[in-house]
VOPAGU-2260 file (C-alpha; in pm, 1 decimal, decimal comma):
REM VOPAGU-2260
SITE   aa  ch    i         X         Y         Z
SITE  UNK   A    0    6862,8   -6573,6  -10334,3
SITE  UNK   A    1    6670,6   -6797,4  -10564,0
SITE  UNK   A    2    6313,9   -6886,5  -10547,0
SITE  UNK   A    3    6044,5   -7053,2  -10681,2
SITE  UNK   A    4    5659,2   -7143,8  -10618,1
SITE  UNK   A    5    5508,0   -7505,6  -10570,6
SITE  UNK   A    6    5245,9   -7539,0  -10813,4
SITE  UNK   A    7    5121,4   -7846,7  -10600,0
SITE  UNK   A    8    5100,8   -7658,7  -10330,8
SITE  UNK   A    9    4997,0   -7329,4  -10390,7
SITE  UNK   A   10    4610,8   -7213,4  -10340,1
SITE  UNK   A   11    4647,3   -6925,6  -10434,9
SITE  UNK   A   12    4577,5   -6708,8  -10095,4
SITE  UNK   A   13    4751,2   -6400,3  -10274,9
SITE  UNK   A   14    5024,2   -6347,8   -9979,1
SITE  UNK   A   15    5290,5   -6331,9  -10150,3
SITE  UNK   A   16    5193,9   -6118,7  -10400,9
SITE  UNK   A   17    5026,2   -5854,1  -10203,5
SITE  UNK   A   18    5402,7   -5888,5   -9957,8
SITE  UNK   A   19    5605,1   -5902,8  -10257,6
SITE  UNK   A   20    5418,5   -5756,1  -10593,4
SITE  UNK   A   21    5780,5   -5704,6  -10707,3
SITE  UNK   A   22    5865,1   -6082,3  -10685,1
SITE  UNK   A   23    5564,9   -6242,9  -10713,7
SITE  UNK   A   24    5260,4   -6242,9  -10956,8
SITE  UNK   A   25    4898,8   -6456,0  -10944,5
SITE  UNK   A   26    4831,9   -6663,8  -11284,7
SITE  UNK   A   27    4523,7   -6534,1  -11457,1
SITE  UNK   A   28    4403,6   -6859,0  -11514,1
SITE  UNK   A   29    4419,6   -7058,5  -11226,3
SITE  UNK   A   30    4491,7   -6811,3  -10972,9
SITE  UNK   A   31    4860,0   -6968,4  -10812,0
SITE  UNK   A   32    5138,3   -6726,0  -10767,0
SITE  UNK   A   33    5483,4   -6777,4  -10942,5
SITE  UNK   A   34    5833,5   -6617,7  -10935,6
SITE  UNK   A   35    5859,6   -6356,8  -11151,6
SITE  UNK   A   36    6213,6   -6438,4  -11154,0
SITE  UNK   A   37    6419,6   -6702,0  -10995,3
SITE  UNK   A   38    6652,8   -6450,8  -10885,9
SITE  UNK   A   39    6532,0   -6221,7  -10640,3
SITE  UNK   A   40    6707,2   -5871,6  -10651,8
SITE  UNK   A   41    6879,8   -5780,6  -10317,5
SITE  UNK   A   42    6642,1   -5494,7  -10251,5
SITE  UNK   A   43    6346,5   -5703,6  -10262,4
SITE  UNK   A   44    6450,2   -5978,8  -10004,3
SITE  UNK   A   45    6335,2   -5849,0   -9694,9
SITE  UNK   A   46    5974,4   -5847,0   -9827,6
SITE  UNK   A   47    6024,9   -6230,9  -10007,7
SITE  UNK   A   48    6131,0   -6346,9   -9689,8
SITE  UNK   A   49    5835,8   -6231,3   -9527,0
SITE  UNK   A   50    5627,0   -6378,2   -9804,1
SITE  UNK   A   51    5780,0   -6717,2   -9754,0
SITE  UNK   A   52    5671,9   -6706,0   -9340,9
SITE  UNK   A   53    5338,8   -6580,1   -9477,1
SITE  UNK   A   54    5269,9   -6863,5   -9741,4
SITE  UNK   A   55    4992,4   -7087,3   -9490,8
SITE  UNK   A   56    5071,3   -7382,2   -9750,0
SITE  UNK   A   57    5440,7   -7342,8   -9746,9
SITE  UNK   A   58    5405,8   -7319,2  -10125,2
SITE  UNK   A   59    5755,9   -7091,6  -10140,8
SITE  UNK   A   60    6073,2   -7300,4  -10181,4
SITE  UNK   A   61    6418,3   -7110,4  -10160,7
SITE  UNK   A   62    6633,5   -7295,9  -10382,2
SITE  UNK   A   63    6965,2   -7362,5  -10259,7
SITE  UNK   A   64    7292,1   -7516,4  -10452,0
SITE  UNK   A   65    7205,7   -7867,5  -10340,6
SITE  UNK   A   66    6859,0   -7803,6  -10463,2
SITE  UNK   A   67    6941,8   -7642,1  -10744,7
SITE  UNK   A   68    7196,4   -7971,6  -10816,6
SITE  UNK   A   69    6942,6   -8241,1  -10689,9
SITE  UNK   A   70    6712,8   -8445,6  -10970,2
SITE  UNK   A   71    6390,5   -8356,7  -11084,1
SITE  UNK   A   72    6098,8   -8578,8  -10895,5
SITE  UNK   A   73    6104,1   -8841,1  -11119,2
SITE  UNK   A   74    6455,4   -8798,3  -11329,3
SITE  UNK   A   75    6577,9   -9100,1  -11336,9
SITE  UNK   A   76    6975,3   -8931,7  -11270,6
């Protein structure tokens, strides 16, 4: 399982880092949470999955081979 955080969407409510502190860290800066890796360790997926029904702005994206394959936003591919 592969996942990453939304920038765009993230505000930074702390969910998934206070579910997932092994997956999941808050920026000092701005406050959004990010991956700590894309690849989440099979141990820790119970509590990322909960994270990602937690997130209220749907800010955690599971990235799947087509998504992994697709184009950036804006690559003109």
């Amino acid at each position: 399982m592969k996942v990453r955080v939304d920038s765009t969407r993230c505000q930074g409510h702390t969910l998934c880092a206070m579910i997932a502190p092994e997956s999941f860290e808050l920026d000092d800066v701005d406050g959004h949470a990010h991956a700590i890796a894309d690849e989440v360790p099979a141990g820790h997926r119970e509590q990322v999955e909960e994270a990602i029904r937690s997130c209220p702005e749907q800010a955690i994206i599971v990235l799947t081979e087509a998504t992994l394959a697709a184009p950036a936003q804006g690559d003109p591919r």
